[in-house]
Phi, psi and omega in degrees: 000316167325309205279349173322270156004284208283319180320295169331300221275334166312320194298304189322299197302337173271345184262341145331286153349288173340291200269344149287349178270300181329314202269318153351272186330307219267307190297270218308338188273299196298322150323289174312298158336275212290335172260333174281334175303275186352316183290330198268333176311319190285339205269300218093048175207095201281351170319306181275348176306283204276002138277355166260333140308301183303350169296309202288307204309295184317278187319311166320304189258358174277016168259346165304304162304311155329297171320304193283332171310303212289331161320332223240297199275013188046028134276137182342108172240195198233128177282105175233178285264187193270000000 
């Protein structure tokens, strides 16, 4: 029964894991986003600047936004990583 337990709790921990590198990855894209508005801004075409900031804004925060979604609804979440 024990060994259930310690599995579970591997299972947490990799998937943490998981989703914390995903939520990096998701930062390092918003980033990227976020120097091409600034380009397209300079470019003159402040339309596409500003949907592509607000792109960037979304994809940066959507495991914040998730967390909080799943909070609300009192579901099970995963903390993630450090």
């Amino acid at each position: 029964m024990n060994s259930f337990l310690f599995l579970g709790a591997a299972f947490d921990s990799a998937l943490s894991f998981a989703l914390g590198l995903v939520a990096k990855l998701a930062f390092v894209v918003a980033i990227i986003m976020i120097i091409s508005s600034g380009w397209a801004w300079r470019s003159g075409r402040p339309d596409e600047a500003k949907l592509t900031l607000l792109g960037a804004v979304i994809i940066a925060l959507a495991s914040v936004i998730a967390s909080a979604l799943f909070n609300a609804g009192d579901l099970p979440t995963v903390n993630i990583g450090k």
